[in-house]
C-alpha positions as CSV (number, residue, x, y, z in Angstrom):
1,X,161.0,16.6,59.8
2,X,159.1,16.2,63.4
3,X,158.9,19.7,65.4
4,X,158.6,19.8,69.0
5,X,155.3,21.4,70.7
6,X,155.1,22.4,74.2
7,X,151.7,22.2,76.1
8,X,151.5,25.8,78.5
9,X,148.7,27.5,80.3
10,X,150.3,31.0,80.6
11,X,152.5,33.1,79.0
12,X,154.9,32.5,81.8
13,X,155.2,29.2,80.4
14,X,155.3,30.1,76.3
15,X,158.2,32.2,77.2
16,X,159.8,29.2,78.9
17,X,159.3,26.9,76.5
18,X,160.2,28.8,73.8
19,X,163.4,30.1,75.2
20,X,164.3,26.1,75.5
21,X,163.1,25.4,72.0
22,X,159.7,24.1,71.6
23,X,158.6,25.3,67.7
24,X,155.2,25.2,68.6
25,X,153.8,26.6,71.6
26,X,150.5,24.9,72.3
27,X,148.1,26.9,75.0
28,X,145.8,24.3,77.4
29,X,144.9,23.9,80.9
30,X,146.0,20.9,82.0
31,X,143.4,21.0,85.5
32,X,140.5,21.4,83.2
33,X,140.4,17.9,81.3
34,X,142.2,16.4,78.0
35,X,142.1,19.7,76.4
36,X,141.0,22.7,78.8
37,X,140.6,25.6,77.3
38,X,142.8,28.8,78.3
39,X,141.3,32.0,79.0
40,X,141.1,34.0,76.0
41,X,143.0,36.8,77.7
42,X,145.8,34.7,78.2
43,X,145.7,33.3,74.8
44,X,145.5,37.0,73.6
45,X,148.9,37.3,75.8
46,X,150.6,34.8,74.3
47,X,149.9,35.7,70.5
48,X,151.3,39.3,71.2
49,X,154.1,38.3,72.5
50,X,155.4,35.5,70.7
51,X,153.0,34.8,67.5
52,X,155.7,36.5,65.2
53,X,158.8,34.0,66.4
54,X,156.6,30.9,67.3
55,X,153.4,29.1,66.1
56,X,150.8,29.0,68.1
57,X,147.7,26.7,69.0
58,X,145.0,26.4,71.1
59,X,142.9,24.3,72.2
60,X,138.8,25.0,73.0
61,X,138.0,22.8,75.8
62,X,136.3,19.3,76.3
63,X,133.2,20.4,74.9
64,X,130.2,18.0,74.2
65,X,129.3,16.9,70.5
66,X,127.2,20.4,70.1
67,X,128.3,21.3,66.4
68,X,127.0,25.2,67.2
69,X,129.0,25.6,70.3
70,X,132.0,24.3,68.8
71,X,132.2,25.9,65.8
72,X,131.5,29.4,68.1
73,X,134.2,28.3,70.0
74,X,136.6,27.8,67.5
75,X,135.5,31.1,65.7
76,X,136.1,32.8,69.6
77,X,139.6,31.0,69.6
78,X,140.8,31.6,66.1
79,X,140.1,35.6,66.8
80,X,142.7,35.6,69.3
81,X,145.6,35.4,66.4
82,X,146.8,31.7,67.0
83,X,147.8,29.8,63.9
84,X,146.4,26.8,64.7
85,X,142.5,25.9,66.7
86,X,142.3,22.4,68.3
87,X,139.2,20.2,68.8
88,X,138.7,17.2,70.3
89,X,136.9,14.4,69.4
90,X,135.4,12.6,72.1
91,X,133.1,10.4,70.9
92,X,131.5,9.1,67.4
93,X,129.0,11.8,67.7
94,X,131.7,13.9,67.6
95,X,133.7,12.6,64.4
96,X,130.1,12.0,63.0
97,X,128.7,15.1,63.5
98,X,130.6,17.8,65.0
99,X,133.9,17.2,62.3
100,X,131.9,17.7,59.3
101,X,130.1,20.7,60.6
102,X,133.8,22.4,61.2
103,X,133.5,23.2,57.4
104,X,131.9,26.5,58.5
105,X,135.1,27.3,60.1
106,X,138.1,26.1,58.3
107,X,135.5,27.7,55.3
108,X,136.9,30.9,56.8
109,X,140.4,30.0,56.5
110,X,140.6,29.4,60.1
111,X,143.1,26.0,60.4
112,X,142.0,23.7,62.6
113,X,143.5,20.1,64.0
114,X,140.9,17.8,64.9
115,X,142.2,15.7,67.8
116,X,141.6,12.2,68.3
117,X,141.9,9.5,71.3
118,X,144.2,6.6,71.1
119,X,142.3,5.2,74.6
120,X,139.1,5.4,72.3
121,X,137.9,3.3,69.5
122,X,137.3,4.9,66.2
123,X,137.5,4.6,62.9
124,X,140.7,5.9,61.7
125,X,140.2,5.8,57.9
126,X,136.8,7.3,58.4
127,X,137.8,10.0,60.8
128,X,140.6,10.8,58.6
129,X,138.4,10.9,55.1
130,X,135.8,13.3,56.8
131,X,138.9,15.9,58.5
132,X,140.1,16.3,54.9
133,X,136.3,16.6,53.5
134,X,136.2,19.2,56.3
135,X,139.4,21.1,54.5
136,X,141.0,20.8,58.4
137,X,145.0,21.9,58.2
138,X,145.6,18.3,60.5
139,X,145.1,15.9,62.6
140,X,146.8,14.3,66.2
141,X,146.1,11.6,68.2
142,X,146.1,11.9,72.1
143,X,144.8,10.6,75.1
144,X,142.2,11.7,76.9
145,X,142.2,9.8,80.3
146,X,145.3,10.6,81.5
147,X,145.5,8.2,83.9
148,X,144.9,5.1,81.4
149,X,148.1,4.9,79.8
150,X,150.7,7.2,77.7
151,X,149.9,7.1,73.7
152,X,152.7,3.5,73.4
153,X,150.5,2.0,75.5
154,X,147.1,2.4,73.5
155,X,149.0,2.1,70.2
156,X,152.3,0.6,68.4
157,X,154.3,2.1,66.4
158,X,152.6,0.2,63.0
159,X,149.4,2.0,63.9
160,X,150.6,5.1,64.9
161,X,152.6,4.8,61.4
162,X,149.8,4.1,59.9
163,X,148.0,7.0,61.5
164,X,150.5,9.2,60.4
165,X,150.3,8.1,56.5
166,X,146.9,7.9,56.0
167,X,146.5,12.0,57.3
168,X,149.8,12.9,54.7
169,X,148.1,10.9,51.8
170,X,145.2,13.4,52.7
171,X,147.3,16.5,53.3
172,X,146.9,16.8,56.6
173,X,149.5,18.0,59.4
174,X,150.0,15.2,61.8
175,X,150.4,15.1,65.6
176,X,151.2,12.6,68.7
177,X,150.8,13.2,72.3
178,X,149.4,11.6,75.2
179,X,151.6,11.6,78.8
180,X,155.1,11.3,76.4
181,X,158.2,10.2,78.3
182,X,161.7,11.4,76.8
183,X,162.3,7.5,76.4
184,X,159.3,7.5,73.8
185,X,161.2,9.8,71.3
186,X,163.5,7.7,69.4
187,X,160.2,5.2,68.9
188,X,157.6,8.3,67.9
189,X,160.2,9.7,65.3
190,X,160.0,6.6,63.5
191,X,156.4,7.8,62.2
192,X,157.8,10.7,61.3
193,X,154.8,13.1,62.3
194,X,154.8,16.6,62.0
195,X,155.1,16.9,65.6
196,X,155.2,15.5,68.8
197,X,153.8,17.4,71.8
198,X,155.0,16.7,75.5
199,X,153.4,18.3,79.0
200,X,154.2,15.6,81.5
201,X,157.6,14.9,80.2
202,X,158.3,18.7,81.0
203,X,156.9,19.4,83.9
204,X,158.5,18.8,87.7
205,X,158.2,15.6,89.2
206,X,156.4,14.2,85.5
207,X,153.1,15.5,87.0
208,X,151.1,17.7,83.7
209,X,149.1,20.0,85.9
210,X,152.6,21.1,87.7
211,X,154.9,24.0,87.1
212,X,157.6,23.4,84.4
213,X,160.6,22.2,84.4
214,X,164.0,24.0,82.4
215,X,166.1,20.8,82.4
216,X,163.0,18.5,81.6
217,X,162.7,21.2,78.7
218,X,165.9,21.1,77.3
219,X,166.5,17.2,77.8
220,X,163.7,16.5,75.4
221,X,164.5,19.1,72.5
222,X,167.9,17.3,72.9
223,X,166.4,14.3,71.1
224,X,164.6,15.6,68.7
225,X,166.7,16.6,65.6
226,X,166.6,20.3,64.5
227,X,167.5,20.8,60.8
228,X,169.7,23.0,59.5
229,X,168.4,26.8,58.5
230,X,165.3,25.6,60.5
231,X,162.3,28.9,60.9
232,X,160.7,28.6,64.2
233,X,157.6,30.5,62.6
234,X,156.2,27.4,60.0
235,X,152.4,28.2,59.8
Protein backbone atom coordinates (compact mmCIF):
# COMPACT_ATOMS: atom_id res chain seq x y z
CA UNK A 1 0.00 0.00 0.00
CA UNK A 2 1.79 3.43 -1.18
CA UNK A 3 0.46 6.63 0.90
CA UNK A 4 0.73 10.02 -0.47
CA UNK A 5 3.03 12.77 1.33
CA UNK A 6 2.73 16.37 0.62
CA UNK A 7 5.94 18.63 1.02
CA UNK A 8 4.62 22.28 2.91
CA UNK A 9 6.40 25.04 4.55
CA UNK A 10 3.47 26.37 6.76
CA UNK A 11 0.67 25.34 8.39
CA UNK A 12 -1.32 27.22 5.71
CA UNK A 13 -0.18 24.59 3.51
CA UNK A 14 -0.64 21.20 5.99
CA UNK A 15 -4.13 22.34 6.24
CA UNK A 16 -4.39 22.36 2.43
CA UNK A 17 -2.98 19.34 1.80
CA UNK A 18 -4.57 17.55 4.21
CA UNK A 19 -8.00 18.71 3.45
CA UNK A 20 -7.13 17.25 -0.26
CA UNK A 21 -5.72 14.06 1.15
CA UNK A 22 -2.09 13.83 1.52
CA UNK A 23 -1.50 10.99 4.54
CA UNK A 24 1.62 12.37 5.37
CA UNK A 25 2.17 15.94 5.73
CA UNK A 26 5.93 16.51 5.20
CA UNK A 27 7.24 20.15 6.55
CA UNK A 28 10.36 21.73 4.32
CA UNK A 29 11.35 24.87 2.80
CA UNK A 30 11.60 24.54 -0.63
CA UNK A 31 13.89 28.19 -1.01
CA UNK A 32 16.40 26.82 1.39
CA UNK A 33 17.91 23.75 -0.64
CA UNK A 34 16.90 19.89 -1.13
CA UNK A 35 15.70 19.70 2.34
CA UNK A 36 15.41 23.24 4.14
CA UNK A 37 14.59 23.12 7.37
CA UNK A 38 11.23 24.88 8.72
CA UNK A 39 11.24 27.04 11.61
CA UNK A 40 10.69 25.15 14.67
CA UNK A 41 7.76 27.38 15.42
CA UNK A 42 6.08 26.53 12.50
CA UNK A 43 6.74 22.97 12.82
CA UNK A 44 5.42 23.32 16.42
CA UNK A 45 2.24 24.81 14.50
CA UNK A 46 1.68 22.17 12.47
CA UNK A 47 1.97 19.21 15.11
CA UNK A 48 -0.74 21.02 17.28
CA UNK A 49 -2.94 21.26 14.84
CA UNK A 50 -2.95 18.32 12.85
CA UNK A 51 -0.43 15.59 14.56
CA UNK A 52 -3.55 13.69 15.96
CA UNK A 53 -5.28 13.14 12.22
CA UNK A 54 -2.08 13.14 10.11
CA UNK A 55 1.59 11.97 10.35
CA UNK A 56 4.04 14.28 10.30
CA UNK A 57 7.75 14.77 9.22
CA UNK A 58 10.30 17.08 9.06
CA UNK A 59 13.05 17.62 7.63
CA UNK A 60 16.54 19.37 9.32
CA UNK A 61 18.09 21.21 6.63
CA UNK A 62 21.16 20.62 4.14
CA UNK A 63 23.50 20.34 6.87
CA UNK A 64 27.25 19.37 6.31
CA UNK A 65 28.52 15.76 7.29
CA UNK A 66 29.05 17.10 11.13
CA UNK A 67 27.70 13.98 13.02
CA UNK A 68 27.20 16.46 16.43
CA UNK A 69 25.20 18.98 14.68
CA UNK A 70 23.06 16.55 13.10
CA UNK A 71 22.21 14.50 15.63
CA UNK A 72 21.44 18.06 17.78
CA UNK A 73 19.36 18.87 15.09
CA UNK A 74 17.44 15.92 14.92
CA UNK A 75 17.09 15.81 18.71
CA UNK A 76 15.76 19.88 18.24
CA UNK A 77 13.35 18.46 15.47
CA UNK A 78 12.04 15.35 17.10
CA UNK A 79 10.95 17.72 20.27
CA UNK A 80 8.59 19.43 18.24
CA UNK A 81 6.10 16.24 18.29
CA UNK A 82 6.57 15.10 14.51
CA UNK A 83 6.42 11.35 13.86
CA UNK A 84 8.96 11.21 11.63
CA UNK A 85 12.82 13.39 11.48
CA UNK A 86 14.45 13.43 7.97
CA UNK A 87 18.20 13.62 7.06
CA UNK A 88 19.92 13.95 4.14
CA UNK A 89 22.72 12.41 2.95
CA UNK A 90 24.77 14.34 0.85
CA UNK A 91 27.76 12.85 0.37
CA UNK A 92 29.80 9.45 1.44
CA UNK A 93 31.02 11.27 4.45
CA UNK A 94 27.70 11.50 5.22
CA UNK A 95 26.37 7.79 4.80
CA UNK A 96 29.95 6.89 6.21
CA UNK A 97 29.93 8.84 9.09
CA UNK A 98 27.08 10.90 9.95
CA UNK A 99 24.28 7.57 9.44
CA UNK A 100 26.00 5.46 11.83
CA UNK A 101 26.33 8.15 14.37
CA UNK A 102 22.26 8.68 14.19
CA UNK A 103 22.23 5.58 16.60
CA UNK A 104 22.37 8.21 19.46
CA UNK A 105 19.02 9.34 18.23
CA UNK A 106 16.89 6.72 16.93
CA UNK A 107 18.61 5.13 20.43
CA UNK A 108 15.93 7.41 21.98
CA UNK A 109 13.14 6.15 20.05
CA UNK A 110 13.22 9.15 17.88
CA UNK A 111 12.37 7.62 14.04
CA UNK A 112 14.23 8.88 11.64
CA UNK A 113 14.40 8.46 7.47
CA UNK A 114 17.65 8.90 6.19
CA UNK A 115 17.31 10.37 2.70
CA UNK A 116 19.34 9.57 -0.14
CA UNK A 117 20.13 11.24 -3.77
CA UNK A 118 19.25 9.41 -6.92
CA UNK A 119 21.51 12.41 -8.88
CA UNK A 120 24.41 11.00 -6.57
CA UNK A 121 26.34 7.92 -6.62
CA UNK A 122 26.28 5.65 -3.62
CA UNK A 123 26.29 2.57 -2.55
CA UNK A 124 22.82 1.38 -2.18
CA UNK A 125 23.38 -1.94 -0.35
CA UNK A 126 25.82 -0.37 1.89
CA UNK A 127 23.77 2.69 2.72
CA UNK A 128 20.87 0.54 3.27
CA UNK A 129 22.90 -2.20 5.73
CA UNK A 130 24.27 0.74 7.91
CA UNK A 131 20.40 2.71 8.18
CA UNK A 132 19.14 -0.62 9.56
CA UNK A 133 22.48 -1.00 11.82
CA UNK A 134 21.48 2.49 12.80
CA UNK A 135 17.79 1.08 13.90
CA UNK A 136 16.43 4.15 11.45
CA UNK A 137 12.29 3.67 10.93
CA UNK A 138 13.23 4.25 6.79
CA UNK A 139 14.64 5.29 4.07
CA UNK A 140 13.79 7.52 0.61
CA UNK A 141 15.46 8.40 -2.26
CA UNK A 142 15.35 12.02 -3.74
CA UNK A 143 17.00 14.47 -5.57
CA UNK A 144 18.94 17.06 -4.48
CA UNK A 145 19.65 19.33 -7.56
CA UNK A 146 16.49 20.22 -8.57
CA UNK A 147 17.33 21.34 -11.68
CA UNK A 148 19.12 17.98 -12.85
CA UNK A 149 16.30 15.88 -13.55
CA UNK A 150 13.01 14.43 -11.74
CA UNK A 151 13.86 10.91 -9.72
CA UNK A 152 12.82 8.73 -13.58
CA UNK A 153 15.39 10.47 -14.92
CA UNK A 154 18.33 9.45 -12.48
CA UNK A 155 16.81 5.96 -11.98
CA UNK A 156 14.43 3.17 -13.71
CA UNK A 157 12.01 1.51 -12.28
CA UNK A 158 14.38 -1.97 -11.81
CA UNK A 159 16.53 0.14 -9.47
CA UNK A 160 14.15 2.03 -7.87
CA UNK A 161 12.47 -1.56 -7.32
CA UNK A 162 15.32 -2.69 -6.19
CA UNK A 163 15.75 0.19 -3.88
CA UNK A 164 12.58 -0.35 -2.42
CA UNK A 165 13.24 -4.26 -1.62
CA UNK A 166 16.42 -4.13 -0.27
CA UNK A 167 15.06 -1.32 2.67
CA UNK A 168 11.70 -3.95 3.35
CA UNK A 169 14.16 -6.97 3.50
CA UNK A 170 15.79 -4.64 6.25
CA UNK A 171 12.51 -3.35 7.78
CA UNK A 172 12.72 -0.19 6.70
CA UNK A 173 9.80 2.33 5.54
CA UNK A 174 10.50 3.35 2.05
CA UNK A 175 10.18 6.67 0.15
CA UNK A 176 10.45 8.29 -3.54
CA UNK A 177 10.48 11.82 -4.46
CA UNK A 178 12.38 14.11 -6.52
CA UNK A 179 10.37 16.97 -8.88
CA UNK A 180 7.37 14.01 -9.39
CA UNK A 181 5.01 14.71 -12.27
CA UNK A 182 1.24 13.17 -11.93
CA UNK A 183 2.39 11.14 -15.19
CA UNK A 184 5.13 9.41 -12.94
CA UNK A 185 2.45 7.70 -10.69
CA UNK A 186 1.30 4.67 -12.45
CA UNK A 187 5.31 3.89 -13.01
CA UNK A 188 6.39 4.71 -9.16
CA UNK A 189 3.43 2.44 -7.78
CA UNK A 190 5.00 -0.34 -9.47
CA UNK A 191 7.79 -0.42 -6.59
CA UNK A 192 5.24 -0.32 -4.33
CA UNK A 193 7.05 2.02 -1.69
CA UNK A 194 5.53 3.16 1.29
CA UNK A 195 5.15 6.47 -0.12
CA UNK A 196 5.62 8.76 -2.64
CA UNK A 197 5.99 12.48 -1.88
CA UNK A 198 5.19 15.32 -4.49
CA UNK A 199 5.99 19.38 -4.07
CA UNK A 200 6.34 20.48 -7.74
CA UNK A 201 3.56 18.35 -9.04
CA UNK A 202 1.33 20.41 -6.44
CA UNK A 203 2.30 23.59 -6.67
CA UNK A 204 0.99 26.50 -9.38
CA UNK A 205 2.60 26.59 -12.53
CA UNK A 206 4.83 23.07 -11.43
CA UNK A 207 7.25 25.60 -9.81
CA UNK A 208 8.26 23.85 -5.85
CA UNK A 209 9.11 27.09 -4.16
CA UNK A 210 5.49 28.49 -5.35
CA UNK A 211 2.17 28.65 -3.56
CA UNK A 212 -0.06 25.41 -3.86
CA UNK A 213 -2.30 24.41 -5.91
CA UNK A 214 -6.11 22.64 -4.88
CA UNK A 215 -6.70 21.04 -8.28
CA UNK A 216 -2.91 19.99 -8.65
CA UNK A 217 -3.65 18.48 -5.07
CA UNK A 218 -6.53 16.61 -5.69
CA UNK A 219 -5.47 15.37 -9.37
CA UNK A 220 -2.60 13.49 -7.88
CA UNK A 221 -4.43 11.75 -4.73
CA UNK A 222 -6.80 10.79 -7.65
CA UNK A 223 -4.17 8.23 -8.80
CA UNK A 224 -3.01 6.97 -6.04
CA UNK A 225 -5.26 4.20 -4.65
CA UNK A 226 -6.70 4.63 -1.05
CA UNK A 227 -7.67 1.29 0.62
CA UNK A 228 -10.61 0.56 2.16
CA UNK A 229 -10.98 1.45 6.19
CA UNK A 230 -7.68 3.38 5.52
CA UNK A 231 -6.34 5.61 9.15
CA UNK A 232 -4.74 8.73 8.00
CA UNK A 233 -2.76 8.61 11.45
CA UNK A 234 -0.18 5.30 10.48
CA UNK A 235 2.98 6.14 12.70
Amino acid sequence: MTRMLASVRDLEEAKLVYQGGADIIDLKEPNEGALGAVPLSQIHHVVDDLWEKCVVSATIGDLPADSVQINEKVIQTAETGVDYVKVGMFSDRHIETCLPSLVHCTNKGIAVIAVFFADMEFDVDFAIQIAADARLKGVMLDTARKGSGNLLTHRNIMQLEYFVNRAKQNDLLTGLAGSLSKEDIPALLKAIPDYVGFRTALCNSKLRTGSLNKQAIQSVRELIPIPENLQRKLA
